[in-house]
C-alpha positions as CSV (number, residue, x, y, z in Angstrom):
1,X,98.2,46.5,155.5
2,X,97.2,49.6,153.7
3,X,97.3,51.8,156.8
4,X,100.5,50.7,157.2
5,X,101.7,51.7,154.0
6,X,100.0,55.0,154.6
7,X,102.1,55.3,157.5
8,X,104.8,54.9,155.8
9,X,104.4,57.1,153.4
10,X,103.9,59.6,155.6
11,X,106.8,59.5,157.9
12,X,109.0,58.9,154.8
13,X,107.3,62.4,153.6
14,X,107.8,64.1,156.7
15,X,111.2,63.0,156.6
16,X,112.1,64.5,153.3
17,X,110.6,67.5,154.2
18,X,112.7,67.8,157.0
19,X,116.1,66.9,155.0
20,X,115.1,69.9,152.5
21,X,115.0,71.9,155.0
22,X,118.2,71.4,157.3
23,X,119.7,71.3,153.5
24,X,118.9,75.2,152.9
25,X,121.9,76.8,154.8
26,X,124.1,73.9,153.3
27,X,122.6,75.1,150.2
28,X,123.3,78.4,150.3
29,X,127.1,78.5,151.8
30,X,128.0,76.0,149.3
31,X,126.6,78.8,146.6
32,X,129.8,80.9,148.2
33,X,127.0,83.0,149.9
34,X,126.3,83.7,153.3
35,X,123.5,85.9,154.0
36,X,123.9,87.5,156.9
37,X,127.5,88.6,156.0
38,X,126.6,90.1,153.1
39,X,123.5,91.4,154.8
40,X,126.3,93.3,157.4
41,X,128.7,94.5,154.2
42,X,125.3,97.0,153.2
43,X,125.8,98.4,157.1
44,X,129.7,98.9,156.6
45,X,129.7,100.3,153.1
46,X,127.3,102.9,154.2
47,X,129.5,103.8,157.3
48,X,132.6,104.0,154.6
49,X,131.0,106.7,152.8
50,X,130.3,108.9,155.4
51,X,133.6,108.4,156.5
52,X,135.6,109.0,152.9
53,X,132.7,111.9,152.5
54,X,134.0,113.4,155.9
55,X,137.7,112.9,154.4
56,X,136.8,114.8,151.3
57,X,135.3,117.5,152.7
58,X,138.3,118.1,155.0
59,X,141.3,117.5,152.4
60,X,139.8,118.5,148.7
61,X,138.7,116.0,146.2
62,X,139.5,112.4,146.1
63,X,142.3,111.3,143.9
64,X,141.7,110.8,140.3
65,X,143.5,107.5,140.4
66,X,141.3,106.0,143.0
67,X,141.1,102.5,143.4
68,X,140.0,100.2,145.9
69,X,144.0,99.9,147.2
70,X,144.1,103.6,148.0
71,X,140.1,103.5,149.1
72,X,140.9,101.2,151.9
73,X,144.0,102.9,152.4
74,X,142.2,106.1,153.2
75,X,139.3,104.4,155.0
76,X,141.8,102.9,157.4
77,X,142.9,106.5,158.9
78,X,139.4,107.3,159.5
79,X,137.5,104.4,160.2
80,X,138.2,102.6,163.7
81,X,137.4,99.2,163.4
82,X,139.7,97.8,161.4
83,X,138.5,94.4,162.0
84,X,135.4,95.3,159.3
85,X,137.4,96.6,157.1
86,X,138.9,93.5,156.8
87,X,135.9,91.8,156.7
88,X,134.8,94.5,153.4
89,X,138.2,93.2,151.9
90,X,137.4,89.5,151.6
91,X,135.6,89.9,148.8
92,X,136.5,91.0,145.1
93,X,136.1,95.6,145.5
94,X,136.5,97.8,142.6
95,X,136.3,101.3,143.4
96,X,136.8,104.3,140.8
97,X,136.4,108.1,141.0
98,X,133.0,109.8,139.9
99,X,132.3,113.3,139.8
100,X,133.7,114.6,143.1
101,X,133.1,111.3,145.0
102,X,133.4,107.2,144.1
103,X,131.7,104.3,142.8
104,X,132.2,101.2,144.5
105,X,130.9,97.6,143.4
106,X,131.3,94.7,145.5
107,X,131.0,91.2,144.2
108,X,130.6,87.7,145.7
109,X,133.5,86.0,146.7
110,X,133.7,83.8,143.9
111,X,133.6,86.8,141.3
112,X,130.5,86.1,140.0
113,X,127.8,88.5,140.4
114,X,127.5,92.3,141.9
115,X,126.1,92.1,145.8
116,X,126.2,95.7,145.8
117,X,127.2,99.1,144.0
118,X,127.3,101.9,145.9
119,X,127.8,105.6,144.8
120,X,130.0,107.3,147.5
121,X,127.7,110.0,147.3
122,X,124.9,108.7,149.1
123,X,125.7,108.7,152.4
124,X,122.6,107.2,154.0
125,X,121.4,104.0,151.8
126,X,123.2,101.2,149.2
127,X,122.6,102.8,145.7
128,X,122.0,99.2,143.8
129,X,121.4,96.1,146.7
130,X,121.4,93.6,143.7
131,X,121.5,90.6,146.1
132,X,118.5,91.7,148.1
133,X,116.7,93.0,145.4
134,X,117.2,89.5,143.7
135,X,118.9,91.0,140.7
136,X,121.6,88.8,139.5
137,X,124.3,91.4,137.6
138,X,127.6,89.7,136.8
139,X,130.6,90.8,138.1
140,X,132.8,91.9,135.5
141,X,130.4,94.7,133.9
């Protein structure tokens, strides 16, 4: 009888393990968060600044009024896939002007915390990956 209880227990273990884990990726999308999206945003932004970098060394400085509105607006004449920028636009943008160039912060879709914060400057890397790093900076600082 005991063996049988320790049978038991261990398939009824085994089991729960397994429910934990096909319950991770529920877990996570219901969190408003899917990883490998945002893992492709860091790829994108980093193609939008070279791309508003080329634009600002061809036509002069960026507006002074810049916002994420007129950001996309002048990403979309240089930037061919419009399909991604659409993608970028899904979630909450703020963009505003900084010494010759642009700071843009993207949040999660929910408007809670920063994924990532990018200085339009740096052409080659993310400035601030908060979600990769682990770094869990609201939103609306």
């Amino acid at each position: 009888m005991s063996t049988m209880k320790n049978k038991l227990r261990i398939f009824f273990l085994g089991a729960l393990v397994i429910f934990i884990l096909a319950s991770c990726p529920w877990f996570l999308s219901s969190q408003g968060f899917d990883r490998e999206a945002v893992a492709e945003l860091e790829e994108y932004l980093i193609d939008f600044s070279k791309k508003i970098e080329g634009h600002r060394l061809s036509t002069g400085p960026l507006p002074s009024d810049l916002k994420a509105e007129k950001f996309f607006s002048i990403l979309e004449q240089y930037y061919p896939d419009k399909e991604i920028i659409r993608k970028v636009k899904k979630y909450p943008v703020r963009v505003y002007p900084e010494s010759n160039s642009y700071v843009l912060i993207l949040c999660d879709q929910e408007s809670k915390f920063i994924l990532y914060k990018d200085l339009g400057r740096t052409i080659t890397f993310i400035d601030h990956p908060y979600w990769r790093e682990g770094n869990k900076v609201p939103c609306n600082e």
